[in-house]
N, C-alpha and C positions, 0 to 999 in steps of 0.2 A: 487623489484618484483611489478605488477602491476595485477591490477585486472580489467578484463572487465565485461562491461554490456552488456548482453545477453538481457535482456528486453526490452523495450520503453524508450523513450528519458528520462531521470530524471533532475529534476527543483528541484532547489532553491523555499521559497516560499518568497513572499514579506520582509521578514525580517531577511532572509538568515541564518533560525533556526532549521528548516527541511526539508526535502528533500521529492518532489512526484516524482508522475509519471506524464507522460505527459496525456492531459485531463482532471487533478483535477483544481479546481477553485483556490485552489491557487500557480499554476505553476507562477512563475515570471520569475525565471533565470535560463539559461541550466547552469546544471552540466555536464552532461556528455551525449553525444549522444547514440542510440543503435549501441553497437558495437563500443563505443569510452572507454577508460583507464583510471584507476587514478588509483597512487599508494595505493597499497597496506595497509596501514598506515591507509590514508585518506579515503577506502571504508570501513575499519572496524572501523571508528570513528563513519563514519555514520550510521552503523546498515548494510550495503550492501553487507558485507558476507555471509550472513545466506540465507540460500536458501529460496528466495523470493516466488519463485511458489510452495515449498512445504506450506509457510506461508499463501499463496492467494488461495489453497487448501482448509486448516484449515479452513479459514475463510468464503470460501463457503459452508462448511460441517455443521459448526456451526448453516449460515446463517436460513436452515430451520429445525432445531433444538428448536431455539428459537422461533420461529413463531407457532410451536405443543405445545411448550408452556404456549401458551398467552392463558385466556379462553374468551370467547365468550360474549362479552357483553350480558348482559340479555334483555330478553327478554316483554319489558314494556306493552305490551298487555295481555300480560296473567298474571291473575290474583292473 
C-alpha cells in the first residue's frame, strides 16, 4: 500500500533525521515530491499519516492564542 503527498515537496533535513516541507531552512534532500509515493510503512515512520493540514490548522489557531496571552511590557514612564 502506498501513501501519497498531497502537500509541497518534503526534504530530508541535513542529517537525514526529520522530515520538512519544502521552504524550511533546513530542507536538504527530497523525500518525496508533491503528488510523488512512499509506501505505506515508511510514511507512518515518519509521522505523515496524520492529517498534516488539520495539524497546520491547530497550529495556526493556537498561533494567536498565545500572543493574547503575552502581557504588555510595562510601561517605564509612568510612575
Amino acid at each position: 500500500m502506498m501513501w501519497t503527498n498531497d502537500g509541497p515537496n518534503l526534504y530530508w533535513d541535513s542529517e537525514k533525521q526529520h522530515v520538512v516541507e519544502e521552504g524550511d531552512s533546513r530542507a536538504r534532500w527530497l523525500l518525496v515530491a508533491e503528488g510523488g509515493q512512499l509506501p505505506l510503512e515508511e510514511a507512518e515512520r515518519y509521522g505523515l499519516t496524520a492529517d498534516r493540514k488539520a495539524a497546520a490548522a491547530e497550529k495556526a489557531k493556537a498561533a494567536p492564542e498565545n500572543k493574547l496571552k503575552q502581557t504588555p511590557p510595562a510601561d517605564k514612564a509612568k510612575g
